[in-house]
N, C-alpha and C positions, 0 to 999 in steps of 0.2 A: 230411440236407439235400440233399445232391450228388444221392441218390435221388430225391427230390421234384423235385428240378430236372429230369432227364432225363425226367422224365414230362409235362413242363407242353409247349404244344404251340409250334411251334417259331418264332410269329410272335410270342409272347408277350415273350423276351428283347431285338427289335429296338423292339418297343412302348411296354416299361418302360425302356428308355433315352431312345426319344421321347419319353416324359413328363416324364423327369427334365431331361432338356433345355430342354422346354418351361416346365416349373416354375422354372428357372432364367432362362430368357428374362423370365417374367412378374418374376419377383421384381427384374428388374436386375442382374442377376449374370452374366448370358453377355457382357454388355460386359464385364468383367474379363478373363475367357478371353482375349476377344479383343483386347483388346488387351497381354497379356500376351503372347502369339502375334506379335502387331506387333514388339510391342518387341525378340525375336529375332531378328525381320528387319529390322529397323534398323542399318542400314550406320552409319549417321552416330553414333546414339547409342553401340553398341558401340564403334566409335572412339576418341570420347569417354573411354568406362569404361575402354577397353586404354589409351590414352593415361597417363590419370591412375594406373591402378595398377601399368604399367610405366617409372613415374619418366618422362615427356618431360618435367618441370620440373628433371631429372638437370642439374647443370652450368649451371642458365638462367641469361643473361642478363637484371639484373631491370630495368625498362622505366620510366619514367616521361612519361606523355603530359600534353603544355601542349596545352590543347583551345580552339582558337579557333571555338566553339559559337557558337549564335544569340545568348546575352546578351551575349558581346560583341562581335560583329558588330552589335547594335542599339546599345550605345553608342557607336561607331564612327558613327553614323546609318544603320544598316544597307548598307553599299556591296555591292556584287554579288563582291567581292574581298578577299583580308585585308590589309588594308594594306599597305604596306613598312616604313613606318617602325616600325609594331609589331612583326613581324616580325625588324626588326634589333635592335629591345630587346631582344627575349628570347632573339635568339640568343647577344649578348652579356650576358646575363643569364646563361644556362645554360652558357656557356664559361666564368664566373670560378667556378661551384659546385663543378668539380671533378669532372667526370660524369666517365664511360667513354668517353662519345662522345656526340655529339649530330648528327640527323637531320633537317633540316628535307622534312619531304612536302606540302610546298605548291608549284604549279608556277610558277617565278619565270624561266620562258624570255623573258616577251615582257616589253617596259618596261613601264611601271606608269603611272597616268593624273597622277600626282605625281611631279615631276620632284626637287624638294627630298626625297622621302624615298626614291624610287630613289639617292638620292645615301646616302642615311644604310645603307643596306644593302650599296650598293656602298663605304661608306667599313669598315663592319663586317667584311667582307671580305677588303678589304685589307688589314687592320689586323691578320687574327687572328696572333697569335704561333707561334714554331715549338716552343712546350712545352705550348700549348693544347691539351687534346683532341681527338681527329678531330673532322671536324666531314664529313657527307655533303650533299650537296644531290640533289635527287629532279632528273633529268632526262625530258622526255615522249618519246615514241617515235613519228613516224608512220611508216605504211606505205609503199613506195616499190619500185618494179619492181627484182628480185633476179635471182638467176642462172637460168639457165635456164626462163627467164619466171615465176617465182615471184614472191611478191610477201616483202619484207623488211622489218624494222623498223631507222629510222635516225635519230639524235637529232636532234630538233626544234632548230631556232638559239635558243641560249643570251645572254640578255644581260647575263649577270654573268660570262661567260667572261675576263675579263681581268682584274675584280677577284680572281680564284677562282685563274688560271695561278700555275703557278710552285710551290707551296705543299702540299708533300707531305700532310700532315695535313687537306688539303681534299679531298675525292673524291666524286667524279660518279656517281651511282648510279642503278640500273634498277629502280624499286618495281615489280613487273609478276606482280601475282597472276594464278593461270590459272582459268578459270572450266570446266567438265565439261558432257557433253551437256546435264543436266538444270540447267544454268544457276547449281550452287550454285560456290561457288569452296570448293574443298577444299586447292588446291594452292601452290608459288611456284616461281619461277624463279629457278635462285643464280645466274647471269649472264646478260648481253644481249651478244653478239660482233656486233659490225657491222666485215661485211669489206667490203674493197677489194680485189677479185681474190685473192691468196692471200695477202694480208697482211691485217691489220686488231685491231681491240681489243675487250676484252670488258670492261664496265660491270658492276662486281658491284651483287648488291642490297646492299639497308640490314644485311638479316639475316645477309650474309656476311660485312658488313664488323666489324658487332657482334660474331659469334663469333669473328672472326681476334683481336681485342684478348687473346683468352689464348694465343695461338698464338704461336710462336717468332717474332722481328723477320722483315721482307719476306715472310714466308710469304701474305698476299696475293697481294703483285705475284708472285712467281712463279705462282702456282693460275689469276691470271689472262693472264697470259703461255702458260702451259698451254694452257688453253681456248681464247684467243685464235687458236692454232695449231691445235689439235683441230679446232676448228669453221673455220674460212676456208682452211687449208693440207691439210685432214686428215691431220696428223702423229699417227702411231699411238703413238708414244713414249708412257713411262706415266706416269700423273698422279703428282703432287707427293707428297709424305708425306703434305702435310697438305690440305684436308680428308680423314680418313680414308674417308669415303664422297661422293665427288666425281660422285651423279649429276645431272644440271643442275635434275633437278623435285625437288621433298620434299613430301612434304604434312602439311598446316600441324595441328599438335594442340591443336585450341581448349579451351583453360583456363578463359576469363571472356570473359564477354560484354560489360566495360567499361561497362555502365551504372551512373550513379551509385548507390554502395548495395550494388551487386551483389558477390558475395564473389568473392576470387580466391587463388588456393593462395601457400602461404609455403615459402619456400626458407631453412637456416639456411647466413648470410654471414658469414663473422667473426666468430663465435660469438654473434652474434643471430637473431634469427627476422625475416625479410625477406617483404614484399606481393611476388608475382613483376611486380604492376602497379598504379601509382597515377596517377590522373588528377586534373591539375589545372586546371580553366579558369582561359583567360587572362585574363580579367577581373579576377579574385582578383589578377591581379601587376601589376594597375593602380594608380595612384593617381585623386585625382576629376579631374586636369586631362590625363589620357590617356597620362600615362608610366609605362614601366615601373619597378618600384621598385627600388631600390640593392639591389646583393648583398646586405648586411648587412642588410636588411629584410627578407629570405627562409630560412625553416630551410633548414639542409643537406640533413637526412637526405632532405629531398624530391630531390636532385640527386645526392648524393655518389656514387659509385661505382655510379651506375648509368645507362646510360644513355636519353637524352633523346632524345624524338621530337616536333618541333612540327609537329602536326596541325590541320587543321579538320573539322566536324563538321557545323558548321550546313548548313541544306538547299541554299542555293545554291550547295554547292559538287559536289553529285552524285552522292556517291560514299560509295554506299550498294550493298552484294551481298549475296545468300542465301549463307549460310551451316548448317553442319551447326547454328549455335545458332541461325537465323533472320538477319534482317536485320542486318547490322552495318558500322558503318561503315567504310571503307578503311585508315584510321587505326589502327584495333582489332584488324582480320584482322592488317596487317602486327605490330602488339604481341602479336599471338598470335604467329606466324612469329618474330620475335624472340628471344621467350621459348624455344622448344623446338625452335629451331633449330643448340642444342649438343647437346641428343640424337641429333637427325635427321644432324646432319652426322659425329657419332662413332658409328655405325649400323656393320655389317657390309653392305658394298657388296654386292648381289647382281642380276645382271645379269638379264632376262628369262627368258633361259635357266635361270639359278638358281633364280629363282623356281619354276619349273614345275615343275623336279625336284625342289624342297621339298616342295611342292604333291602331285607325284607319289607320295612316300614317304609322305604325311602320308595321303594316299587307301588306300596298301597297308595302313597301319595302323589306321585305323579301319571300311577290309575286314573286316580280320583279326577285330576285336575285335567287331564286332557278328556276325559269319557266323553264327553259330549261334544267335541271339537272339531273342525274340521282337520284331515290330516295335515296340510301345511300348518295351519295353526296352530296345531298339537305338537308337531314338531320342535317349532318356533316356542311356544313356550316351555317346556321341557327344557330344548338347550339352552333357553336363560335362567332358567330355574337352577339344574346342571350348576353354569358356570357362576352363576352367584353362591350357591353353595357350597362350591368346592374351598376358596380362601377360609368361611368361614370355618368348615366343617374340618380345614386341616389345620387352623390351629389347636384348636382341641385334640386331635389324634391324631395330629402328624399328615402331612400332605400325601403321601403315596397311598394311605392306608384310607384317606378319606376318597381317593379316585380309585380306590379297589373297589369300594362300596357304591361308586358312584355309580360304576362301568358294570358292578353286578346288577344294580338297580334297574339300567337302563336294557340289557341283556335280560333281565326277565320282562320287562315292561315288553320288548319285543318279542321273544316269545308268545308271552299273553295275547297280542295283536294277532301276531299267523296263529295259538289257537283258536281265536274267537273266530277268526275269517272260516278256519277248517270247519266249524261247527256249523256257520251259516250256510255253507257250501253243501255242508251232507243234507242238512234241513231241506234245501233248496233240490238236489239232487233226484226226488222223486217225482218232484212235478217238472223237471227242465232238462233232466238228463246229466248229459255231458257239457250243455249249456251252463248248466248250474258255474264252471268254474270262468264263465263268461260275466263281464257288468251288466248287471239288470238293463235292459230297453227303458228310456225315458218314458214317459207317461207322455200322450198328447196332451198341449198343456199346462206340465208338470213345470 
């Protein structure tokens, strides 16, 4: 056979692969290929895979979102806002359940066009106890001329601030996902420091104040004390114990898409099997005359020990981003953050610098291991090399941070290839010409 081959003439092997190609085109089959081919260069989806089979639901925080959606925005008679006084039922609805903590992400800076039920929120407020639950309120951020003509983010005037003073278990929070050149939001921000010359305060988010809850007593307020100083004094002093990886971005390991129906991973809690996310419209915790219903007319297991986020959904409320799973609401991204924001913050800290030299090491190795390989081969092994490493390498540093390193690895590994080839090429160059950037003539024989 190998006989016969070397005798057939030498356009005939490039031919018979074009056929087969093309038989494959016709058949509908080279979409497969290709997008098989995609789906490894898929940042996002990869993500995803390392995410989920490097445990980021390690440790979760499990989430329970009250969704003030369009249905009940239309029983409401559709207002352009979620009410207040609804709003204050179920906060004090979800402070008697016994949560972990409870988040409201609805923006409640400015008064309300209802001055009786501005009151029922602000009496909500006042009211909560000092054995209740955290309880967070989402603060908005505008921008505002910073230091050396930079532009700053500084909280928006608050008008629950007096009901809220005073009351440790109440705390003011930065929801502030970061969106990437290509417009998807991948990321979050564990704090918002708004200085004052060299003093000033940092605003943690939701997702930091949910993970502190297994964290030793104050270890908050110290991380944010910390940063407070880091960022407005630049006090070099080193971060707190805890977060154990205290860098201010993470990026967010989306788990579930939070649509109704849509399935979402199980964490075992107390020796049961836990939803890491359950979604309950508000509506559901209505009665027909528009209140919300007594404790004892709600199961637990929807609130107990886990914490609560009262979100809205419906469209007038805006707040809608691309995401690595497509469009999702505000509300979802941060229940993703949430969720696998105890893995991301128990991560091995690795600074830029680290990275690269991870990155570096991770190139001399799969140098090494292909050098002498054919290129399919090399290929081939790379990408399993690649993908076995990534689970392992992200539970230790966190799943994005180990495909940052992965992707720069392999980004130089190619480089290094078109250099090597260019060097051959110019070697080559004096005795062949412009041939040189031609494949060598087989050897008769060869």
């Amino acid at each position: 056979m190998i006989a016969i081959a070397t005798r057939l003439p030498r356009w005939f092997r490039p031919l018979a692969l074009a056929a087969v190609i093309g038989a494959l085109s016709l058949a509908g089959r080279a979409d497969v290929l290709s997008d098989a081919a995609a789906l490894l260069g898929d940042k996002d989806l990869l993500i995803r895979w390392t995410s989920a089979l490097s445990g980021a639901a390690r440790g979760a925080t499990p989430v329970t979102l009250i969704d003030v959606d369009a249905e009940t925005m239309a029983h409401y008679g559709a207002p352009d806002r979620a009410p207040r006084d609804l709003l204050a039922g179920l906060i004090d609805l979800a402070g008697q359940k016994r949560p972990r903590g409870v988040f409201l992400d609805i923006d409640i800076g400015k008064p309300g066009v209802d001055a009786e039920a501005d009151a029922k929120l602000r009496a909500v407020l006042a009211g909560w106890r000092a054995d209740a639950p955290v309880l967070a309120l989402s603060r908005r951020f505008v921008e505002t001329p910073g230091r050396d003509g930079k532009t700053a983010l500084a909280p928006a005037p608050f008008a629950f601030a007096e009901a809220a003073a005073g009351r440790a278990n109440i705390r003011q929070a930065a929801s502030l996902a970061l969106v990437d050149a290509d417009s998807v939001v991948r990321r979050w921000r564990l704090t918002q420091a708004v200085c004052e010359g060299a003093t000033g305060v940092a605003f943690p988010s939701p997702q930091l104040v949910a993970a502190s809850l297994d964290a030793a007593p104050q270890a908050l307020d110290a991380f944010l004390d910390w940063r407070g100083r880091a960022v407005c004094a630049q006090d070099k002093t080193a971060a707190p114990a805890w977060p154990r990886n205290p860098a201010d971005e993470a990026n967010i390991a989306f788990l579930f898409s939070g649509a109704p129906g849509a399935p979402a991973p199980a964490i075992e809690r107390a020796g049961r099997e836990t939803l890491v996310f359950r979604r309950i419209p508000a509506r559901s915790l209505l009665d027909a005359r528009r209140n919300v219903l007594p404790p004892r007319a709600v199961a637990d297991d929807l609130f107990v020990d886990r914490f609560v986020v009262i979100g809205a959904t419906h469209a007038e409320a805006h707040d809608a981003h691309l995401t690595p799973l497509g469009r999702l609401p505000g509300v979802v991204i941060l229940a993703n953050a949430i969720v696998s924001a105890p893995a991301a913050l128990s991560s091995l800290p690795l600074s830029p610098w680290g990275r690269t030299l991870a990155a570096l090491a991770l190139f001399g190795a799969l140098a090494a291991i292909s050098r002498r390989l054919r290129p399919l081969v090399a290929a081939l092994v790379v990408a399993l090399a690649c993908l076995a490493l990534a689970p392992a390498l992200g539970r230790l540093i966190a799943p994005s941070s180990a495909l940052e390193i992965i992707f720069a690895a392999l980004a130089m590994l190619a480089l290094f290839a078109s250099l090597e080839s260019a060097i051959d090429m110019a070697r080559d160059w004096r005795a062949r010409g412009w041939r040189a950037m031609l494949k060598k003539p087989k050897q008769e024989g060869a």
